[in-house]
ROKEMI-663261 format. One line per 5 residues: their letters; for each residue x, z, y of C-alpha. Coordinates in Angstrom, 3 decimals. Last residue first. Layout:
BEGIN
A> X:Z:Y; ...;
% end
This chain:
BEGIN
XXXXX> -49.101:64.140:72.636; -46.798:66.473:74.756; -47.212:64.764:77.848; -50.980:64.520:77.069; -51.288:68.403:76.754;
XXXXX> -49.056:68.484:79.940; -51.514:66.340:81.888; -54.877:67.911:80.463; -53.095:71.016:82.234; -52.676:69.719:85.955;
XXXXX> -51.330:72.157:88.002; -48.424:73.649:85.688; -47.770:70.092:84.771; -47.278:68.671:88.750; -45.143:71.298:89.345;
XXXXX> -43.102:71.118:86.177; -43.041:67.068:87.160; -41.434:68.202:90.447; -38.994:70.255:89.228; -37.573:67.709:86.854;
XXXXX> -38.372:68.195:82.835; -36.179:69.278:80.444; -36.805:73.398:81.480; -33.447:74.589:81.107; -31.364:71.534:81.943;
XXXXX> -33.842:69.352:83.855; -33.641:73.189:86.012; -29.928:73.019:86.263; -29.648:69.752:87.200; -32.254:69.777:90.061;
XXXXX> -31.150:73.174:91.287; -27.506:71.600:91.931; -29.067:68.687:93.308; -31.530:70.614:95.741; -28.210:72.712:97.079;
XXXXX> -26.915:76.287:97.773; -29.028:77.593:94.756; -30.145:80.989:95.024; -34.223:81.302:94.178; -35.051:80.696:98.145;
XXXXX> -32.355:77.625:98.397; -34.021:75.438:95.243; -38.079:77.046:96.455; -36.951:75.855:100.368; -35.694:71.784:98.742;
XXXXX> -39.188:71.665:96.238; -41.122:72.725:98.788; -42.980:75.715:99.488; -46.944:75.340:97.803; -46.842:78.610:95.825;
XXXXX> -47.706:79.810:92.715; -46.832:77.146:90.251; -43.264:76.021:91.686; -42.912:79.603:93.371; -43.304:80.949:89.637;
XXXXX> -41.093:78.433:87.843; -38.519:78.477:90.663; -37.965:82.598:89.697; -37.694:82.135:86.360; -35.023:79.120:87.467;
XXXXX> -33.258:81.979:89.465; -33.310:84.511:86.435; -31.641:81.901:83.876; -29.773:80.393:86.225; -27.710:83.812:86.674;
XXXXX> -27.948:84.702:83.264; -25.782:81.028:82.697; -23.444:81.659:84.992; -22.898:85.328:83.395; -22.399:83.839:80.065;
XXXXX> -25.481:84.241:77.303; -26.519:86.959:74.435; -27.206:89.617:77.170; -25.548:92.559:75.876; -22.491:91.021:74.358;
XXXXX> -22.066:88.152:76.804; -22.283:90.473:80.000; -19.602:93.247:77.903; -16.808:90.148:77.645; -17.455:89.333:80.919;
XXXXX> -16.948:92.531:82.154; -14.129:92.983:80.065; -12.083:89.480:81.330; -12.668:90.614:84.267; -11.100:93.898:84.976;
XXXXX> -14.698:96.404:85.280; -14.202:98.383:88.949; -18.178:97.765:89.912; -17.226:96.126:93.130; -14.151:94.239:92.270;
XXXXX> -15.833:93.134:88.517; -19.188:92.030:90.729; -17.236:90.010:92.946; -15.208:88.407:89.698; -18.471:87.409:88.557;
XXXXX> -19.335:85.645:91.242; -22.735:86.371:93.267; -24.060:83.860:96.046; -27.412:85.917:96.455; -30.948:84.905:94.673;
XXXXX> -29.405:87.183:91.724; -29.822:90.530:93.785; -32.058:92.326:92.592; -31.402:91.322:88.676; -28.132:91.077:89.153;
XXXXX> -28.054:94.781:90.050; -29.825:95.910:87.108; -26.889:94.220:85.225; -24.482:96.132:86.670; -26.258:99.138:86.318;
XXXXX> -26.613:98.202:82.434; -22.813:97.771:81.970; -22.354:101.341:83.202; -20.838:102.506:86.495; -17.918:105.238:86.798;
XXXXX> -17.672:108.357:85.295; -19.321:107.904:81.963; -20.328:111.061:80.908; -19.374:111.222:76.605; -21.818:112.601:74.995;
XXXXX> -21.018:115.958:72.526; -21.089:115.062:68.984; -24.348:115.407:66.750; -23.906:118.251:65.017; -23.306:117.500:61.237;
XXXXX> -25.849:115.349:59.383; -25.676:113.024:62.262; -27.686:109.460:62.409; -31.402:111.292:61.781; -30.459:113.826:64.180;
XXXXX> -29.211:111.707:66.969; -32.540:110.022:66.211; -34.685:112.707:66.605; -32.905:113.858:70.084; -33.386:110.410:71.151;
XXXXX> -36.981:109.366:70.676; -37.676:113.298:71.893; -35.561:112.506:75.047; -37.628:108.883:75.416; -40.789:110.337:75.040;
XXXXX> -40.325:113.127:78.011; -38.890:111.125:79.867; -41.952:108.684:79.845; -44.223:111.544:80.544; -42.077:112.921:83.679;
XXXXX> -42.207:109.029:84.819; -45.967:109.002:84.229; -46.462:111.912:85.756; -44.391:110.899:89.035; -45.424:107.439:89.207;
XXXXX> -48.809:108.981:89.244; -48.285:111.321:92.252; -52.007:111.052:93.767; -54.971:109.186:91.495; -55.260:106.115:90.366;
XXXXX> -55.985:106.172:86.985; -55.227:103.935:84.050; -51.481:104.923:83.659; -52.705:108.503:83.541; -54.591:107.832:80.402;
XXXXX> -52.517:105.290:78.356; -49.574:108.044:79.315; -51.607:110.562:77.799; -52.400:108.434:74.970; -48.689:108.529:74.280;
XXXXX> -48.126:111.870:74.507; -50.843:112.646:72.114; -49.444:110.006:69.709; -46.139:111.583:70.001; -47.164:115.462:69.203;
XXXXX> -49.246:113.286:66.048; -46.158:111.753:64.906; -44.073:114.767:65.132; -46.514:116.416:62.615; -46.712:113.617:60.451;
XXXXX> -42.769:113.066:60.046; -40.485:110.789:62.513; -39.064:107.375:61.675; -36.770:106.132:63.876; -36.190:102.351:65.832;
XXXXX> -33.310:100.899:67.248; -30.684:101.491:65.009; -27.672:103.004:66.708; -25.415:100.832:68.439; -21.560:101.760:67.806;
XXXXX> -19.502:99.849:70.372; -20.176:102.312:72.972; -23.079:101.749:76.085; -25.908:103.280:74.568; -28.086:102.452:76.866;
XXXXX> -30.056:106.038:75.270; -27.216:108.088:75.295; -25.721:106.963:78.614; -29.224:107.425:80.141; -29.376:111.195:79.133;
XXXXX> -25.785:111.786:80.094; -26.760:110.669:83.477; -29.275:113.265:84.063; -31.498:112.686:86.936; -32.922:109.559:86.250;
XXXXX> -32.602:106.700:88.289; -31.175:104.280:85.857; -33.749:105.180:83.529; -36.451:103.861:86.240; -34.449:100.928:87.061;
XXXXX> -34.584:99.355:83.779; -38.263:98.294:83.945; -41.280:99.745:82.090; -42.941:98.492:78.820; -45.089:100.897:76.596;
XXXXX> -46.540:99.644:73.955; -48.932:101.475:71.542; -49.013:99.527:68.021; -51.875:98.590:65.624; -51.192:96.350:63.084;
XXXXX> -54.083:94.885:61.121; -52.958:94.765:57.722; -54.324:92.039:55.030; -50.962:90.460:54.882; -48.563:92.242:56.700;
XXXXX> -47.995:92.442:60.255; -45.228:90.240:61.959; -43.365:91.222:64.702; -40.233:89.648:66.532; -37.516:90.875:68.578;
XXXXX> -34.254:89.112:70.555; -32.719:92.135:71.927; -32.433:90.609:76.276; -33.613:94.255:77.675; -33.476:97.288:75.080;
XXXXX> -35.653:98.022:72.425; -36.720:101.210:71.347; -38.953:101.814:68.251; -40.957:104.597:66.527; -41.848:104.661:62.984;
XXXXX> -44.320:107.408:61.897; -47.566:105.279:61.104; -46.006:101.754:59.631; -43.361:99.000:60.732; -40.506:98.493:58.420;
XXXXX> -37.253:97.200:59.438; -35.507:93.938:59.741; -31.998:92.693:61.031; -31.959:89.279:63.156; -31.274:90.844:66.505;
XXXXX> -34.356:92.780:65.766; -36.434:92.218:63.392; -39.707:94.023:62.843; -41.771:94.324:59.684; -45.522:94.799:58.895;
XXXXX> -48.166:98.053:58.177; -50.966:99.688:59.524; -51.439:102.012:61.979; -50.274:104.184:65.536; -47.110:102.399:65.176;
XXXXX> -45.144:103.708:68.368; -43.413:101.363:70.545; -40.535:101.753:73.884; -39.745:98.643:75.414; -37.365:98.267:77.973;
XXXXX> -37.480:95.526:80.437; -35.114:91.941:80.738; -37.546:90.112:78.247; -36.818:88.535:74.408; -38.532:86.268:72.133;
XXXXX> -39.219:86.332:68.908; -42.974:84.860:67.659; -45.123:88.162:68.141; -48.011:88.079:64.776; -50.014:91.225:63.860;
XXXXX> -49.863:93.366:67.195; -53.733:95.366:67.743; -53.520:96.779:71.288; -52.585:100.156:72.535; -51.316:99.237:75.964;
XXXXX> -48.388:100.794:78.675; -47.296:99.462:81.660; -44.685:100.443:84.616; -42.474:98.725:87.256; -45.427:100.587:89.675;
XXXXX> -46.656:98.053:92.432; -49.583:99.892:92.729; -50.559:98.537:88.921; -47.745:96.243:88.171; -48.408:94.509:85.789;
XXXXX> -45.450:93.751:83.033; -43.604:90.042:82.322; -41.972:88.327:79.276; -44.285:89.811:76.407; -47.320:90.977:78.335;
XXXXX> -47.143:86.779:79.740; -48.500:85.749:76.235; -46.002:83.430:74.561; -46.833:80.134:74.054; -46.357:78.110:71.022;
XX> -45.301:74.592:71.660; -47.816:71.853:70.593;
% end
């Protein structure tokens, strides 16, 4: 049988529609996968490794992690050690719209020169972190006035100290000053796909409006999302066809022109493609269980 993959690792609740979640939950096995959110993880015990885009690291008390959308990641605790992380999961648009621009060039990262993803921080700073983060665990479970606003401030807040410490940690000298991007930032682009993927975008469209040459843009797409643009874009419209074809009871034809696709054949192929089953069999899986256990038998 094919392993599934608990939704918290592809998807996020949204509690009053907020693009914003946060758990403390024991983590000993997470096959690798990848989603299109950021993650941002504190070990709060025990010990295991992480990979990343196929290079490993300890997890234990005092490392801290941030992944960005489409890293491939897995987890594995070690044997005997229950692994207990806080995760916090929130969606690319809310470091997009923060105030400082330098402070979300820093942490995209958008040069060739990736800094590790993850830092280890001494007792002291790991205990100022933990409180922040079951701060966050306690706001995000209320529902009181201006709670996007806390946790947003509180989120900030954890990402500039995540940064600060790890421009340390990679600069023995001063770190140097950041370079401002004046113009738009792979990551906006790709935000934008994401809200607006059920359109008829082109990639050269995209290069004219975000002033990237072509051959750059799609040169930055394949770098940061592991796939061509044509392929991201059925990617996030057959995501979309997966939920309408389980959720909903529109037609096969209205769920193919809904998600982006000018015609049923065109959706067809793409989906037997990506999903190697037709739509209508998916349907008829995802309402019928005992029918996709014997399908796989």
């Amino acid at each position: 049988m094919a392993s599934v993959i608990p939704s918290v690792l592809t998807d996020y609740p949204h509690k009053d529609r907020f693009p914003f979640y946060i758990i403390k939950k024991i983590n000993n096995h997470i096959p690798p996968h990848r989603h299109d959110f950021l993650e941002l993880c504190l070990v709060v015990d025990g010990r295991g490794t992480e990979t990343v885009n196929g290079v490993s690291h300890t997890l234990e008390p005092g490392i801290m992690t941030f992944l960005l959308p489409y890293q491939i990641h897995a987890i594995r605790a070690d044997q005997g050690s229950d692994l207990l992380l806080y995760v916090c999961n929130f969606d690319m648009g809310l470091l997009l719209n923060a105030p400082d621009r330098e402070f979300v060039y820093a942490l995209l990262h958008e040069d060739e020169a990736e800094p590790a993803p993850f830092i280890r921080i001494r007792p002291e700073q790991h205990r100022d972190m933990l409180a922040l983060f079951e701060r966050m665990e306690e706001e995000y479970d209320r529902s009181e006035r201006w709670k996007p606003i806390i946790l947003t401030s509180m989120l900030f807040e954890a990402l500039a100290r995540f940064d600060r410490i790890r421009s340390r940690q990679r600069h023995t000298s001063p770190a140097p000053a950041i370079h401002k991007p004046e113009g738009s930032t792979i990551w906006e682009i790709v935000h934008y796909i994401h809200q607006h993927y059920q359109e008829p975008l082109t990639l050269a469209g995209l290069a004219r409006q975000f002033h990237f040459s072509l051959p750059n843009l799609s040169k930055l797409l394949k770098r940061h999302l592991g796939t061509s643009f044509i392929g991201f874009i059925h990617e996030l419209r057959i995501r979309q066809a997966c939920s309408l074809l389980r959720s909903s009871e529109m037609s096969i034809t209205d769920i193919a022109l809904e998600v982006g696709f000018r015609s049923f054949a065109s959706f067809s192929r793409v989906f037997n493609q990506r999903k190697g089953v037709a739509p209508s069999t998916y349907r008829k899986m995802a309402a019928d269980p005992q029918e996709t256990e014997n399908g796989r038998s």
